[in-house]
N, C-alpha and C positions, 0 to 999 in steps of 0.2 A: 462824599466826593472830595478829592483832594486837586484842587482847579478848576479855577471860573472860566477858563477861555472854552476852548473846545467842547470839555464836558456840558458846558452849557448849552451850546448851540445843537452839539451829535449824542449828548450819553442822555439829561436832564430827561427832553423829552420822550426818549425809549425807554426808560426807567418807570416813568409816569404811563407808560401804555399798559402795564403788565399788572394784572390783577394782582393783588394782595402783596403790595410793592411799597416801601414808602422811600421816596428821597428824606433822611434822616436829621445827616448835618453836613455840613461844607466849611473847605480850609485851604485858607491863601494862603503867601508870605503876609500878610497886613490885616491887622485888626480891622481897619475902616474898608478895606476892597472884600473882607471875611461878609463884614453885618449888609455891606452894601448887597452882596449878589444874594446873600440869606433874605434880606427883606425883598428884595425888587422881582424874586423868583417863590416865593413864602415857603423856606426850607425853614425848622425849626430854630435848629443850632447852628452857630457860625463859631468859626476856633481858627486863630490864628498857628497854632501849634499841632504840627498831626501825630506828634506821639500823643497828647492831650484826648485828641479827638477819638482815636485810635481808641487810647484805655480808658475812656469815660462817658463816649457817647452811646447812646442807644442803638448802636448797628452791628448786624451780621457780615455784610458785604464793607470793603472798601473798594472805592474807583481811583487808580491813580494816574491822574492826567499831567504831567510834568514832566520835563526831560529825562531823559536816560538818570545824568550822573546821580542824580536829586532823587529818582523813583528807585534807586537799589535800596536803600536805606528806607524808605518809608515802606518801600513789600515786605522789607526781611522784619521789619517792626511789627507789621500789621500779620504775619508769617507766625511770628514768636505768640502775641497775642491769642490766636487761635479762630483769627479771621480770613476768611473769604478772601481772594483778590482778583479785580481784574486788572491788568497791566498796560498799558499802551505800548505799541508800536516806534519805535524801536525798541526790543525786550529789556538790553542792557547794555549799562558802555564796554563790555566785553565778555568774552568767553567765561572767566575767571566766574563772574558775575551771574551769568547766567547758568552756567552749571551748579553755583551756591543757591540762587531761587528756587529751582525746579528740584533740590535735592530737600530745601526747606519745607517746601508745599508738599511734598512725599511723608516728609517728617512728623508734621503739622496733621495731616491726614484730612485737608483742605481743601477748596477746592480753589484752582487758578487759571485766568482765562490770559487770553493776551488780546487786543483788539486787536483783529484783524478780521475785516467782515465783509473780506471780497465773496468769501465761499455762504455767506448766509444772503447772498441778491438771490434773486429770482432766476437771472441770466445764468449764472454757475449754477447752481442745483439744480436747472435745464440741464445744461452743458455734462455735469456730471452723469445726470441720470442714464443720457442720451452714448454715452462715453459706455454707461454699464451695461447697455441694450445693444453693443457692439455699430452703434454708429461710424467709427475711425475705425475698426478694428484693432491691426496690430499697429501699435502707434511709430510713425516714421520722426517725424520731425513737430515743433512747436516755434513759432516767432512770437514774440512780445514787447511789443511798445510802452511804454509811457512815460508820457514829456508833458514839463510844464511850464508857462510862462512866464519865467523870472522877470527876461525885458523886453521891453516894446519902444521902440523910440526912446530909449534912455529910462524911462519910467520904472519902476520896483512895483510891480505885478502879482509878484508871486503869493497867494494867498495866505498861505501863514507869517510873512515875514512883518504885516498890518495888517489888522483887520478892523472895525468900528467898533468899539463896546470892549476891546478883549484888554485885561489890564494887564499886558506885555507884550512886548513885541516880540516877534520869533527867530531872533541873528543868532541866538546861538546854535541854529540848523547850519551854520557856517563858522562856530568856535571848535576848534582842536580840542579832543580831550573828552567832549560831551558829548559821544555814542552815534551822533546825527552824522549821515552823510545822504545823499540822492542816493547811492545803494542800499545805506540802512533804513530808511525812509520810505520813499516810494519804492526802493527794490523789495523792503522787508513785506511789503503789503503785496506785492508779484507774487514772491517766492511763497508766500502762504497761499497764495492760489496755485502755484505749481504745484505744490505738493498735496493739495487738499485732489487736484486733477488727477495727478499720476504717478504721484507715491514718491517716494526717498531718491534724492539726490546722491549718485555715487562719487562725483568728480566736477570740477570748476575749474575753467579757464580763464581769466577776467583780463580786461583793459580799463584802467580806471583814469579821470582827468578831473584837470579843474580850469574850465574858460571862460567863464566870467570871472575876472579880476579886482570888480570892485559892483558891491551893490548898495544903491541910492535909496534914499527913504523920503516920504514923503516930506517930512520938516525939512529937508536940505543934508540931514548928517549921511556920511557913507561910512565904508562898513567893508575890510579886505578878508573876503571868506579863503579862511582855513582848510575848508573841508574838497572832498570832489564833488562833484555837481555832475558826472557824465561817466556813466558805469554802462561798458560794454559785457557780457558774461556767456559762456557759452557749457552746458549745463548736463550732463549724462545722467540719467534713470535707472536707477537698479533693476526697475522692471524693465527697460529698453527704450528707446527714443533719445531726443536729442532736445532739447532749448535753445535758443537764440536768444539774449534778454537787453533789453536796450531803454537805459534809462537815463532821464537828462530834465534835472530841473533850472538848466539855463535854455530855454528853447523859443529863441523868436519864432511868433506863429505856428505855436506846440501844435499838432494834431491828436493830442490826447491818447487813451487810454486804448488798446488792442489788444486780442490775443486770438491767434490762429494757430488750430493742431491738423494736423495730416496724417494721414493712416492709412491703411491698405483698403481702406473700406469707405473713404468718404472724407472731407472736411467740416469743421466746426469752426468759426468765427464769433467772437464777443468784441464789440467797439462801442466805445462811449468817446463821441468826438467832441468833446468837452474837457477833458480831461482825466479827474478821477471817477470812476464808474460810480455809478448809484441805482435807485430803483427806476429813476426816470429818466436817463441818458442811454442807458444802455442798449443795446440789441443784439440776440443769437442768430446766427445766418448758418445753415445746414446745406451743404454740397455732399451726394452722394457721388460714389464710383462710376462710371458711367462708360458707354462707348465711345468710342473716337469721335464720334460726329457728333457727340454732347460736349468737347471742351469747347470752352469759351457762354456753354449756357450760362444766366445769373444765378447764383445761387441763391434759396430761398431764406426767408425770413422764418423763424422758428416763432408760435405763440405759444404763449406763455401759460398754464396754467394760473387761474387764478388766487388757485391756493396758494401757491410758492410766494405769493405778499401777502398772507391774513395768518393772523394769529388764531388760531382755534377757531376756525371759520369764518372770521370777522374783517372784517380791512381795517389794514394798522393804518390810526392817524397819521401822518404825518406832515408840514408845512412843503406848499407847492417848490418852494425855494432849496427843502432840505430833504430830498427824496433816499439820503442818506440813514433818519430814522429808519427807512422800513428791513433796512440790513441789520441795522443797529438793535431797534425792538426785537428782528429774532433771536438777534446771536445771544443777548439778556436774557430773553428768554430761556435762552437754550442752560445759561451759568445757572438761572434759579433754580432751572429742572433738575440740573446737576445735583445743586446744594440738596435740594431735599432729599433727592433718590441716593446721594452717597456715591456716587460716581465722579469719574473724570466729564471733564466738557470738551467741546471743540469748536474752535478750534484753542487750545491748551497750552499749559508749559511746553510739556514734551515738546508738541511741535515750536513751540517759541525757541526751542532750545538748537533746533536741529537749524532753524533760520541763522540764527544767531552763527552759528557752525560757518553756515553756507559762505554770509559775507565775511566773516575773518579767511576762509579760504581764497576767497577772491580775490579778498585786501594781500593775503599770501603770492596767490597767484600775480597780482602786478607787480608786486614788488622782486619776485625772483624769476619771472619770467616763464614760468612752468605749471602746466595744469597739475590741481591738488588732490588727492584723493581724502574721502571723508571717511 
């Protein structure tokens, strides 16, 4: 693993769920925060160096948890090596970048995952199944929410920018230049559930902003983000249908995460009023087509199958607090299956690549005013 924040809290323990699995070694920027998170977590090896770690440790898989500009260079190294990689979300600080990854890992004949683990909940692989048993039918339209709480009374809220324990703060989600924005971020994690939903994006519309003009930290220091924070997008499907996408990490009293499809044949709702979906925020709600004198019925509550959270029949551990493991321990899952059987994973480069695609069209699309074709 290449990073103590996140990985720790989201990758660490879904790594450790997974039969014949070993967390290996791990690499900060820093010697002392390296041994620190190796002993307090009892990972073997610690390496302050990730080419180091890269060409000397005992691993097949690399996890690369670090920003965009920082993680091209440590994929394309661990690429060359002839390792494994999973990638985090946002894929790359550009186009350029991402087209060179996904042609590496082709090259390499490796396998490469991108986090993004909206499509491995419970809720979506309902959602999906219920998509393929012609619940919507032909798909009309899709809206999509997700906001999150940067401020509250002045306060810096927003979860990755402090958290307890993580040895860096996260403003560079608000530095020019460093792949992060609210569309590449929480949009890049949407748009991999669109497309995991309804297949390739032909055309993007976008309105993109930036209204918080200055964010405050706990110690007192502030911080004038660079970036946008409030991505409008409106989204066409090669197989048909349309998107709505509305994303905004400056969002007093966010109402979190949505998604509603509409179809000739019924509706489908996912909402985690929390913010980012997980295995325990979440819920699917199913509205069939109905007669006149059915509008305005409530629509129901869809359960869950209880395989779609168990691994090989088992229920995934995971902390009451971090119901984001049970996404996590499949989607792992699903890269080790990969590894061994010789195949691609999903969700993948490829589609890391096509996301990637999505929001420089949008970032196109604001800047000239004109929807773009992909």
């Amino acid at each position: 693993m290449i990073g103590a924040n996140w990985g720790i809290v989201g990758h660490l323990p879904a790594w450790r769920n997974l039969p014949g699995v070993e967390v290996a070694a791990i690499c900060t920027a820093h010697e002392e925060t390296a041994r620190a998170a190796a002993d307090a977590h009892g990972i073997p090896h610690a390496y302050h160096d990730y080419r180091r770690m890269i060409d000397e440790a005992p691993v097949d898989i690399i996890d690369v948890g670090t920003r965009p500009m920082l993680r091209y260079d440590m994929v394309m190294h661990a690429l060359a090596a002839g390792k494994h990689v999973i990638n985090a979300n946002p894929f790359a600080p550009d186009i350029a970048g991402a087209k060179a990854m996904r042609e590496a890992q082709q090259a390499a004949g490796v396998v490469g995952m991108i986090e993004a683990q909206f499509q491995w909940l419970p809720q979506f692989r309902q959602m999906k199944a219920m998509i393929a048993d012609g619940a919507l039918g032909d798909l009309i339209g899709v809206e999509l929410r997700c906001h999150f709480p940067l401020i509250r009374d002045g306060d810096a809220l927003f979860p990755f920018v402090t958290r307890p324990g993580y040895t860096t703060n996260y403003n560079w989600l608000g530095m020019a230049g460093e792949g992060a924005s609210a569309l590449r971020n929480l949009g890049g994690h949407c748009l991999h559930a669109l497309l995991y939903l309804f297949g390739e994006v032909e055309s993007v519309s976008a309105t993109l902003g930036r209204g918080l003009r200055e964010w405050r930290f706990d110690d007192g220091s502030r911080f004038t983000p660079q970036t946008v924070d409030t991505a409008f997008a409106t989204l066409r499907f090669r197989d048909g249908g349309t998107a709505q996408m509305n994303i905004g990490w400056s969002v007093a009293g966010a109402r979190g995460f949505a998604i509603e499809a509409y179809g000739t044949n019924g509706r489908l709702r996912i909402e985690a009023p929390s913010a980012f979906p997980d295995a325990g925020n979440a819920a699917l709600f199913h509205a069939p087509a109905g007669p006149r004198e059915a509008l305005g019925k409530p629509e129901e509550p869809v359960e869950l199958p209880a395989t779609l959270a168990q691994l090989r029949g088992a229920p995934i551990a995971a902390p009451a607090d971090a119901r984001v493991v049970i996404p996590m321990t499949l989607m792992l899952d699903e890269m080790v299956s990969a590894v061994r059987e010789g195949r691609e994973c999903s969700p993948g480069f490829a589609q890391a690549l096509q996301v990637q695609a999505i929001c420089e069209a949008a970032e196109a699309s604001d800047r000239q005013g004109e929807r773009i074709n992909l």
